[in-house]
C-alpha positions in Angstrom: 34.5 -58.6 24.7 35.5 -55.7 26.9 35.5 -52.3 25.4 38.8 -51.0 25.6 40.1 -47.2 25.8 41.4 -47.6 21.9 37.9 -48.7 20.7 36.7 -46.5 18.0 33.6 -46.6 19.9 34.9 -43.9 22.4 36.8 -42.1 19.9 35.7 -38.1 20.6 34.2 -36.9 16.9 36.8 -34.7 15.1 35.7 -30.8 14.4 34.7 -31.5 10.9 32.4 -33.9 12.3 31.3 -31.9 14.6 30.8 -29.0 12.4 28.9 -31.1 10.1 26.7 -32.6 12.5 25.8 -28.7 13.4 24.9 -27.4 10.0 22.9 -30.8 9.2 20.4 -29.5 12.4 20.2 -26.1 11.3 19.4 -27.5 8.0 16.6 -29.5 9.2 15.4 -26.5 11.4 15.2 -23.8 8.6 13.3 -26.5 6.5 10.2 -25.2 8.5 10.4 -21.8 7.2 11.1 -22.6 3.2 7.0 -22.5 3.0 7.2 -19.2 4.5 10.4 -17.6 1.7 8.2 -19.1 -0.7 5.4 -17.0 -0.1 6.9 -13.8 0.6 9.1 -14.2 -2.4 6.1 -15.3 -4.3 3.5 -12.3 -3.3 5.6 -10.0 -1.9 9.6 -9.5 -3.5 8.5 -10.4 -7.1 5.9 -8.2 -7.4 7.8 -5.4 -5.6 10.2 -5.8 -8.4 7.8 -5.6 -10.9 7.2 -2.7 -9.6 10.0 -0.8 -9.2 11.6 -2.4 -12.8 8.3 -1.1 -14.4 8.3 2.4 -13.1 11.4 3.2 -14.4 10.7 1.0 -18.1 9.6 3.0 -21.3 9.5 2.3 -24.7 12.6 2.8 -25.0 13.9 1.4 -22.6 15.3 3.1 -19.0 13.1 6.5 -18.1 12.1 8.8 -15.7 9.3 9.9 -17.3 7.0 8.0 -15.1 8.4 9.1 -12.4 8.1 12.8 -13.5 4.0 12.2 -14.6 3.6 11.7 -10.8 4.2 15.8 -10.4 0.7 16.3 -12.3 -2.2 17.6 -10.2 -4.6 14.8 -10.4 -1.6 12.4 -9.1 -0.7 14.6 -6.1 -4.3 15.2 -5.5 -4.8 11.2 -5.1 -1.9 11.0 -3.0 -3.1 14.4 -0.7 -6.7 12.1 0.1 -5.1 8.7 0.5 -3.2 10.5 3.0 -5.6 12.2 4.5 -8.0 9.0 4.6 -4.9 7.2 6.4 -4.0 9.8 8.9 -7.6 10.7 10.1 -8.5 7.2 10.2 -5.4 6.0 11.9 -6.0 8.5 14.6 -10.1 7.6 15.2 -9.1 4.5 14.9 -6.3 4.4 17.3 -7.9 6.8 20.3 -10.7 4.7 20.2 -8.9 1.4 20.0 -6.5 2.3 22.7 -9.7 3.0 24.9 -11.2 0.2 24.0 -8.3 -2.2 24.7 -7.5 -0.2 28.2 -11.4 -1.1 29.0 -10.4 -4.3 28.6 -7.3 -4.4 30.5 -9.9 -3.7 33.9 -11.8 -7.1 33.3 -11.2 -9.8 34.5 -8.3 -11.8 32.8 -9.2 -14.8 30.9 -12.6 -13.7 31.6 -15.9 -14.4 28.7 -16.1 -10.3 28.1 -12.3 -10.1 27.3 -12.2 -13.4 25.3 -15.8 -12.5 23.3 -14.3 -8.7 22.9 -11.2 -10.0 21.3 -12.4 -12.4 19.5 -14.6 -10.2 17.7 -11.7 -7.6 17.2 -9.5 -10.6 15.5 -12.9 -11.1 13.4 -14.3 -7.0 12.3 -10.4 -5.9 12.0 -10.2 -8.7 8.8 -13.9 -7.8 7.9 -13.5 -5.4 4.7 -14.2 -5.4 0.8 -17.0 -5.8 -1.0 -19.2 -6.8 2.0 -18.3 -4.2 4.6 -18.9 -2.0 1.7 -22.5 -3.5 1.0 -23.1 -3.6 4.7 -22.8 0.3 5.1 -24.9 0.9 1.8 -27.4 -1.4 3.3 -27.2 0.6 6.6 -26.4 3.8 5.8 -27.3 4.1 2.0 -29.7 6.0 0.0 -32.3 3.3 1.1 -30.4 1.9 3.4 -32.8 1.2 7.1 -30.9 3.2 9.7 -31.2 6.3 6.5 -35.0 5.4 6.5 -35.6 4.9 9.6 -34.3 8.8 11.0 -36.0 9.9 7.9 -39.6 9.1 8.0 -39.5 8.8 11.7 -36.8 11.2 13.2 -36.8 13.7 10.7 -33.4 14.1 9.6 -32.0 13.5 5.8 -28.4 11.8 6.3 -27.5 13.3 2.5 -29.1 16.8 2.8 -26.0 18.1 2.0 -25.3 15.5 -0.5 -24.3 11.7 -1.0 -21.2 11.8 1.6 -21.3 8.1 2.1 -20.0 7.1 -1.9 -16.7 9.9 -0.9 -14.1 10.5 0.9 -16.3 11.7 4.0 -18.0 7.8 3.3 -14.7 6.4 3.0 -13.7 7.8 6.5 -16.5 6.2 8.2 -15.9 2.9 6.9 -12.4 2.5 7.4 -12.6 4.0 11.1 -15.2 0.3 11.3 -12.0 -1.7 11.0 -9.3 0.4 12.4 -10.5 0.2 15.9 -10.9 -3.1 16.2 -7.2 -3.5 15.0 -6.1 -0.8 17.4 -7.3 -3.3 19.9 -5.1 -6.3 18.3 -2.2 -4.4 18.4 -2.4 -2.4 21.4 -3.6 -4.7 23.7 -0.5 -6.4 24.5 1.6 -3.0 25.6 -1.2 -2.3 27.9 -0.9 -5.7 29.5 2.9 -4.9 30.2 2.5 -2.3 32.2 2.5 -3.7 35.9 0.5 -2.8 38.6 3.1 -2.2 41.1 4.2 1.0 39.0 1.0 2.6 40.0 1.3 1.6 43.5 4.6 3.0 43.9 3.1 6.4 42.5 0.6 6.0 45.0 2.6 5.2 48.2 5.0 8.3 46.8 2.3 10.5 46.9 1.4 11.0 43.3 -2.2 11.2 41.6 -4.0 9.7 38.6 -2.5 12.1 36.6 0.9 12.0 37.5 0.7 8.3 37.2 -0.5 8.4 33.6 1.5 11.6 32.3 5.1 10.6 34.0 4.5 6.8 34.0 2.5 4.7 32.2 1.7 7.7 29.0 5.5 7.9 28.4 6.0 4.4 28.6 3.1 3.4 26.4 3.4 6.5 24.0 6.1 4.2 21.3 3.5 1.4 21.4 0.8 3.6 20.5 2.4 5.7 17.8 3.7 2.4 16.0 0.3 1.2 16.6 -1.3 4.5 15.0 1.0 3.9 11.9 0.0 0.5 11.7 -3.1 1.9 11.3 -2.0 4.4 8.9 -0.3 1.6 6.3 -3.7 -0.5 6.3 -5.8 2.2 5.4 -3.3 3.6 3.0 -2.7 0.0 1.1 -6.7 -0.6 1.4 -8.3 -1.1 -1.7 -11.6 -3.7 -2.3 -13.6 -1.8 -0.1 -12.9 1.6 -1.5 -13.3 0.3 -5.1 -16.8 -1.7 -3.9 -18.0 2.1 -2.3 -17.0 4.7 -5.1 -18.2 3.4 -8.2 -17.2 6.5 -10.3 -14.2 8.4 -10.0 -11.1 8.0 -8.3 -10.6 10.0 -5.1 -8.1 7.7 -3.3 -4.2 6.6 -5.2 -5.1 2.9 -5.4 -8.3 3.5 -7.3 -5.9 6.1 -9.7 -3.7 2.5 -10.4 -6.7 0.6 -11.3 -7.8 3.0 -13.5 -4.0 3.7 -14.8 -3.6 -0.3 -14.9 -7.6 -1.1 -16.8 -8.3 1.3 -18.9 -7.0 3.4 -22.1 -3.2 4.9 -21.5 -2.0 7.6 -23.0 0.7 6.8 -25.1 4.3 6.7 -23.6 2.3 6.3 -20.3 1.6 2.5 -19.6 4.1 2.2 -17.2 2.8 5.0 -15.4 0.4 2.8 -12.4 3.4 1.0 -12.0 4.9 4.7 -11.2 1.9 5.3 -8.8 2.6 1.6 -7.0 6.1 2.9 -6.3 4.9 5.5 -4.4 2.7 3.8 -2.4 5.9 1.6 -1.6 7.8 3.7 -0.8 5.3 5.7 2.0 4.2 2.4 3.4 8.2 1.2 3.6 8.9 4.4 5.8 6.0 4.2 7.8 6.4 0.6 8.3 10.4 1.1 9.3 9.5 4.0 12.1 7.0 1.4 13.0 9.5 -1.1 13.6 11.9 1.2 15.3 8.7 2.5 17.9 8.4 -1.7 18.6 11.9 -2.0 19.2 12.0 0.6 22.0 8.3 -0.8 22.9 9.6 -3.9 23.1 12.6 -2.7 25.4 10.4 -0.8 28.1 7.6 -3.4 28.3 8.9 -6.5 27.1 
């Protein structure tokens, strides 16, 4: 029988449908990221809260005393070197990274040097802990062959002037190993934005290498470069298994000062207190992490 004009067939849906039809897709597309909310909420906001509810818990309840125990010298000290680790690490790693990722920019695309250089970046930046650690004490230990080797043979003692490798000097070295090749990660992508016909037009308008890279391409790449350098300056800051696998005693560095605050004997009225030190470390790598976000944003804007 003939479909007629009043058959509900061809009946347009009503808004409510409509409307219900709408929010039953997005439904079913935000059921791909409930995986993802579960982690973060799971490994990330939980334990943030943790945090920040413990910092401020005493045994009596609400205090600021843990807060106030971050003044003392030994705190501040920790803090002064984790920041110091961070920034001079961030900025070996980054230089170096950047140059290494702009070498890369002049191979060939898609080419076996820029896909094995890469590759290996994605692999060393991810390499830390316990065996980095064991890999520079093998190397550049006490007994370590590369220590040997320039001793019996080149003549020169690595620790004349003392076991550097086990502090913060040590701890320098090491990170620099797996900041670069995340400078490289990070980095490589802004310098593959900038186009080649930007040079050519400072060219054909008469300008040099150096105008090129200090009116062009520097000012353009300079917010993907300082959001990568604080990248770099929140890994090394949060970093902690390979720093706890090098320095065996003592605790030059503020996420060794929690371990000790969080494993061993508390002074009373203090048990709260690496929770205290935690919060701190939140909230530096929460401000570094939001002017790295804001340096992407205009990044993103220029190169994008």
């Amino acid at each position: 029988m003939a479909t007629t004009l009043d058959s509900p067939d061809l009946v347009a849906p009503t808004p409510g449908v409509r409307a219900g039809r709408a929010g039953l897709i997005r439904a079913r597309s935000l059921i791909g990221t409930v995986p993802f909310f579960a982690y973060v909420t799971v490994f990330l906001a939980i334990p943030t809260l943790v945090v920040v509810i413990g910092a401020f818990a005493g045994e009596g309840g609400f205090t600021l005393d843990n807060l106030t125990a971050l003044g003392d010298s030994y705190i501040l000290q920790a803090f002064g070197r984790s920041i110091l680790l961070s920034a001079v690490t961030a900025a070996a790693g980054a230089i170096l990274g950047a140059l290494l990722a702009y070498a890369l920019t002049t191979a060939k695309p898609g080419g076996l040097l820029r896909r094995v250089v890469t590759a290996a970046s994605g692999v060393l930046a991810q390499f830390g802990g316990v065996t980095l650690a064991f890999a520079f004490i093998a190397t550049l230990g006490l007994s370590g062959f590369v220590t040997v080797f320039l001793r019996d043979h080149v003549g020169v003692d690595l620790f004349a002037h003392g076991v550097w490798l086990f502090e913060l000097p040590g701890l320098m070295l090491v990170y620099t190993y797996f900041q670069i090749p995340l400078m490289v990660i990070v980095f490589l992508p802004a310098l593959d934005g900038v186009r080649p016909q930007w040079r050519e037009a400072t060219e054909s308008l008469g300008g040099s290498t150096w105008d090129y890279w200090t009116k062009v391409a520097g000012p353009l790449l300079a917010p993907a470069f300082l959001g990568s350098a604080l990248l770099l300056f929140a890994n090394a800051f949060s970093a902690y298994a390979t720093a706890a696998a090098l320095v065996s005693q003592g605790s030059p560095i503020i996420p060794l000062q929690i371990r000790g605050a969080l494993t061993s004997e508390v002074v009373l009225g203090q048990q709260n207190l690496g929770k205290a030190m935690a919060l701190g470390m939140v909230v530096v790598v929460a401000v570094v992490m939001s002017l790295y976000a804001l340096l992407q944003k205009r990044t993103a804007r220029w190169l994008g």
